[in-house]
C-alpha positions as CSV (number, residue, x, y, z in Angstrom):
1,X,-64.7,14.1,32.8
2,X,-63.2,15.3,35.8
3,X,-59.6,14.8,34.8
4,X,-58.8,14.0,39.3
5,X,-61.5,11.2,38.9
6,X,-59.8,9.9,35.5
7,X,-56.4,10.5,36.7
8,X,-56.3,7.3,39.1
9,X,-57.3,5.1,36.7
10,X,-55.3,6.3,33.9
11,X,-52.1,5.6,36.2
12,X,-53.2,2.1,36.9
13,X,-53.6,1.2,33.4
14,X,-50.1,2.9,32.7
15,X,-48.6,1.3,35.0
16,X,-50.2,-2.2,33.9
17,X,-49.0,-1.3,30.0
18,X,-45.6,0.1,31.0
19,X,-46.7,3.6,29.3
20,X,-45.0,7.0,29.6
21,X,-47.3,9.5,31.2
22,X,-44.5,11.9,30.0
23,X,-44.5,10.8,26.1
24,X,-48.7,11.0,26.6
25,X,-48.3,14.5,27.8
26,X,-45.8,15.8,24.5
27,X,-48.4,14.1,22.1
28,X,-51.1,15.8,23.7
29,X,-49.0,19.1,23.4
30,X,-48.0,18.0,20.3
31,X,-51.2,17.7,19.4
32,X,-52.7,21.0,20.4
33,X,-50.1,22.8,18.4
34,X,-51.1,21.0,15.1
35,X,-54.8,21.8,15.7
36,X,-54.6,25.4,16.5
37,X,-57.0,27.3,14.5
38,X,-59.1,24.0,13.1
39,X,-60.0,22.9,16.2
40,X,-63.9,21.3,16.7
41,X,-65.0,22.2,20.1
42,X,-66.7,20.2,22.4
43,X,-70.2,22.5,22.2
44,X,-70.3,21.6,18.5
45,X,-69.8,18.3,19.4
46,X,-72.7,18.3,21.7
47,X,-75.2,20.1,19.8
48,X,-75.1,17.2,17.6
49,X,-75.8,14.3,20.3
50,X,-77.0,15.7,23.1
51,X,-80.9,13.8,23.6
52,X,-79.9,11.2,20.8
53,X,-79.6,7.6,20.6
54,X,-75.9,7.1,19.6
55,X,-74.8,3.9,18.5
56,X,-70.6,3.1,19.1
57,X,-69.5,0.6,16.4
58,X,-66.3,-1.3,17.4
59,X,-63.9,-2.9,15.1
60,X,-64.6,-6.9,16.8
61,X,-64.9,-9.9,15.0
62,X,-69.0,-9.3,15.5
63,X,-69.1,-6.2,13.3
64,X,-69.9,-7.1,9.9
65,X,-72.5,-9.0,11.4
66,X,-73.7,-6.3,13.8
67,X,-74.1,-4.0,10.9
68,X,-76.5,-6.0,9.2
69,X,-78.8,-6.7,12.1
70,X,-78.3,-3.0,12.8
71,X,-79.8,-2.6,9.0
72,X,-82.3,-5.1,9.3
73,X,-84.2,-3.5,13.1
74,X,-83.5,-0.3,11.6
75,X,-81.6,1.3,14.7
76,X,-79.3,3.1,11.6
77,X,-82.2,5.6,11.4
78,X,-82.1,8.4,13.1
79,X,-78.9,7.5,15.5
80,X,-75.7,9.6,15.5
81,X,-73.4,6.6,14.6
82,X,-70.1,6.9,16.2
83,X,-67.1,4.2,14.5
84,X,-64.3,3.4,16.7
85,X,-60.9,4.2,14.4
86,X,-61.4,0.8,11.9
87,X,-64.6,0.3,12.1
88,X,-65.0,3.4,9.8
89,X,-64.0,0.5,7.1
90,X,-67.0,-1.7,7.6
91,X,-69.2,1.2,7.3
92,X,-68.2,2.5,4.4
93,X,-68.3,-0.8,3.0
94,X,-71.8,-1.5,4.3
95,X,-73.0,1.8,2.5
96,X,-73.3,3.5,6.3
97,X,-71.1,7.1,6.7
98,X,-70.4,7.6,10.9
99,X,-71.1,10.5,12.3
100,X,-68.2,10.9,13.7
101,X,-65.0,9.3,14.3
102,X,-62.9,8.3,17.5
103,X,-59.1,7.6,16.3
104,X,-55.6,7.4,17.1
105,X,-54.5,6.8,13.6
106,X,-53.7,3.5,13.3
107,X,-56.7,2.2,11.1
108,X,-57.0,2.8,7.5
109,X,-57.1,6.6,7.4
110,X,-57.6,6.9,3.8
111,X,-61.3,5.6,5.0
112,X,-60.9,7.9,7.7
113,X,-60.3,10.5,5.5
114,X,-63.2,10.0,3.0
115,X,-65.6,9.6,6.0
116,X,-64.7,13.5,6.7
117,X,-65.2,14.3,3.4
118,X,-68.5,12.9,3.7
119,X,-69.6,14.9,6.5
120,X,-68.2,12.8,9.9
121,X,-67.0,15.0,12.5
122,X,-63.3,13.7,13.5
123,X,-62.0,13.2,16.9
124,X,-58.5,12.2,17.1
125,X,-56.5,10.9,20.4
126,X,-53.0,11.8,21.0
127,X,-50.9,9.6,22.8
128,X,-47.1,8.5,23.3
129,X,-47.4,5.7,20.6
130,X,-48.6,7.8,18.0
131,X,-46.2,10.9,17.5
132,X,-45.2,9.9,14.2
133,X,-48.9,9.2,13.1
134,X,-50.0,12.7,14.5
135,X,-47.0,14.4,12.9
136,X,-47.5,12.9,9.7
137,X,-51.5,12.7,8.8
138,X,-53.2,15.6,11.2
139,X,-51.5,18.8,8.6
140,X,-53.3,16.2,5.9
141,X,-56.9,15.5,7.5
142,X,-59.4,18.2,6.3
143,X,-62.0,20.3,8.1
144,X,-62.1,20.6,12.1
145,X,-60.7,17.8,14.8
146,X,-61.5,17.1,18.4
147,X,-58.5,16.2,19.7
148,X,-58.5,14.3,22.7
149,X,-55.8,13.0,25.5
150,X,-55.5,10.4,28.0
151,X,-53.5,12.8,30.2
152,X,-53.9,16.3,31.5
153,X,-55.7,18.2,28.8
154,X,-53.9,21.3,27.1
155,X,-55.1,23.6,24.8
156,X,-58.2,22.8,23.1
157,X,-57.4,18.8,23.9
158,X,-59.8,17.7,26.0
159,X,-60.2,14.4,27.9
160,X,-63.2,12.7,28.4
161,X,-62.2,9.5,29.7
162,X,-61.9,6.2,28.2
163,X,-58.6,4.1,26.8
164,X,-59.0,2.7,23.5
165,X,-61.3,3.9,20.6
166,X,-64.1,2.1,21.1
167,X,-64.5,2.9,25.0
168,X,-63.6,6.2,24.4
169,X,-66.3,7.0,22.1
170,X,-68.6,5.7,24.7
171,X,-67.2,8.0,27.1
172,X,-67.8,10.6,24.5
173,X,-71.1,9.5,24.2
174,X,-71.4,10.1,27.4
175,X,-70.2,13.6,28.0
176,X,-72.0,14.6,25.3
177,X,-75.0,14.3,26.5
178,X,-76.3,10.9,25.0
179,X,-79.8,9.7,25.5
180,X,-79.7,6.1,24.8
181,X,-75.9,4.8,24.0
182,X,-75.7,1.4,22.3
183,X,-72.5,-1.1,21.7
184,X,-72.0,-3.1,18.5
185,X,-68.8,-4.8,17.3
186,X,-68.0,-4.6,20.5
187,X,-66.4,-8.2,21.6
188,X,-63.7,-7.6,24.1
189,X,-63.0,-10.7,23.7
190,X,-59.8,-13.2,22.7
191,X,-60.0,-12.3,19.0
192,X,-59.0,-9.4,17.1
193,X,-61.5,-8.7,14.7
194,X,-59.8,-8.1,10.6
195,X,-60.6,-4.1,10.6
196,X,-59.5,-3.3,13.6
197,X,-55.6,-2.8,12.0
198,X,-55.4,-2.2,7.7
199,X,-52.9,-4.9,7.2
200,X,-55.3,-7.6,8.8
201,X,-57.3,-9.9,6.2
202,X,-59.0,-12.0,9.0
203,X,-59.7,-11.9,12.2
204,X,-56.8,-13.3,14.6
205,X,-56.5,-14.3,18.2
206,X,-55.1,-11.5,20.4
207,X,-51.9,-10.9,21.5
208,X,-51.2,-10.8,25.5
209,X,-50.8,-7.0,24.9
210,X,-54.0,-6.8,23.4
211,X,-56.1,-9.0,25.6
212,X,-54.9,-6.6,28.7
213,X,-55.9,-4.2,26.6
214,X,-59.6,-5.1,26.0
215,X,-60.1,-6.2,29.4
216,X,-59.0,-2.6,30.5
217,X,-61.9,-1.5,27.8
218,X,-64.1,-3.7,29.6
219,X,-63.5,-2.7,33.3
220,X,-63.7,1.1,32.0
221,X,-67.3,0.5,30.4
222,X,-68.4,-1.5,33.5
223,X,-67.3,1.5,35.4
224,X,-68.8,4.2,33.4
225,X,-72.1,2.0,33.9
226,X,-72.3,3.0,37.5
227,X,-72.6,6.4,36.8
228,X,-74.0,7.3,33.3
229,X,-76.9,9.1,33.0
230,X,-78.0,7.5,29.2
231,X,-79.2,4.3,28.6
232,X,-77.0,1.5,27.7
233,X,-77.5,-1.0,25.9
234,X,-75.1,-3.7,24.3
235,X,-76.1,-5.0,20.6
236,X,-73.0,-6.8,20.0
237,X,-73.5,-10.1,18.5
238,X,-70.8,-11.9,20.0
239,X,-68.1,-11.7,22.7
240,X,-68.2,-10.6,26.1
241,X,-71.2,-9.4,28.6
242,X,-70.1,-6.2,29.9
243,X,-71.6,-5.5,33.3
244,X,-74.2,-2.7,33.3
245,X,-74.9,-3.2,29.2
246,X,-77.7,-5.5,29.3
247,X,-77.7,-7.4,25.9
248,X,-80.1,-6.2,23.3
249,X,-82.2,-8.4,20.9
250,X,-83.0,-7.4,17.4
């Protein structure tokens, strides 16, 4: 992503979310510093996905459900399956192991953890609300991380567009190279599915904060649809139609 095409949008959604561009810019040095010398680069990333279909599972109320329809027209096969930070739950639980992981730490990173140890390459997002998160669990994560940033990118932080984890594996997706990227668990919508935080045992209507944020995941999708070169293709089962991700039937 070429950060003076992100940078616009990233100060209109700061601006919408009251965030501190300088607090973004410490975690992403922050960061950078914890990663030194176990850093996954991008190349590795790309050698993985490039010319693949990727599926990018969000953590919506549709996922359980997504999962077994994903199961059942056997699009699990053979796709590099990327979880967006909770969703890494409902996989394991469904007997799936992601490929890799988009997270800024705030699901349940034991799963997190064990979906390393199981072979998922790990990308985790610094940003101003997770300092604490960063300082605590990244010296404890095993194996390499692709750290990524919402701001200017320092060190071997990169950023590759996108807001929250499940956008911003698409835009992963996406700079990786992708051949065909497809969205399930992907709602958007007024509801907050149960794995999308650990101390959820339901799903639960979203707060004002939230519901900005998934419409800012939304208008960031509908914009990366002008331009991507993959396919894209929206399996979710539920929730909202996202312009340019025409929905597909199992």
């Amino acid at each position: 992503m070429d950060y003076r095409r992100w940078y616009p949008r990233y100060r209109r959604i700061a601006q919408a979310l009251g965030l501190s561009e300088t607090h973004d810019q410490q975690a992403t040095g922050l960061l950078a510093s914890l990663i030194r010398g176990r850093a996954l680069r991008p190349e590795a990333v790309r050698r993985r996905m490039a010319g693949r279909r990727v599926v990018v599972l969000g953590a919506g109320p549709s996922l359980k459900l997504d999962l077994e329809r994903l199961r059942e027209a056997g699009l699990h096969r053979s796709s590099f399956l990327v979880s967006a930070d909770g969703a890494t739950t409902a996989l394991l639980e469904a007997g799936f192991t992601p490929s890799l992981v988009v997270t800024d730490l705030d699901g349940r990173l034991e799963d997190i953890a064990e979906a390393g140890r199981h072979g998922a390459l790990l990308t985790v997002h610094g940003h101003g609300d997770n300092i604490p998160a960063l300082k605590s669990w990244v010296p404890r994560i095993e194996g390499l991380i692709l750290g990524t940033t919402q701001v200017k990118p320092e060190g071997e932080v990169y950023n590759f567009g996108g807001f929250t984890d499940g956008d911003r594996g698409v835009f992963l997706a996406e700079e990786m190279g992708a051949r065909e990227i497809i969205l399930a668990g992907m709602d958007l919508g007024e509801r907050v599915g149960r794995f999308s935080k650990p101390s959820l045992a339901s799903d639960v209507p979203a707060s004002l904060v939230k519901r900005l944020k998934l419409r800012i995941a939304k208008e960031l999708l509908e914009w990366l649809s002008t331009w991507a070169e993959a396919e894209l293709w929206n399996f979710t089962s539920g929730g909202e139609d996202i312009r340019g991700f025409p929905r597909l039937k199992s």
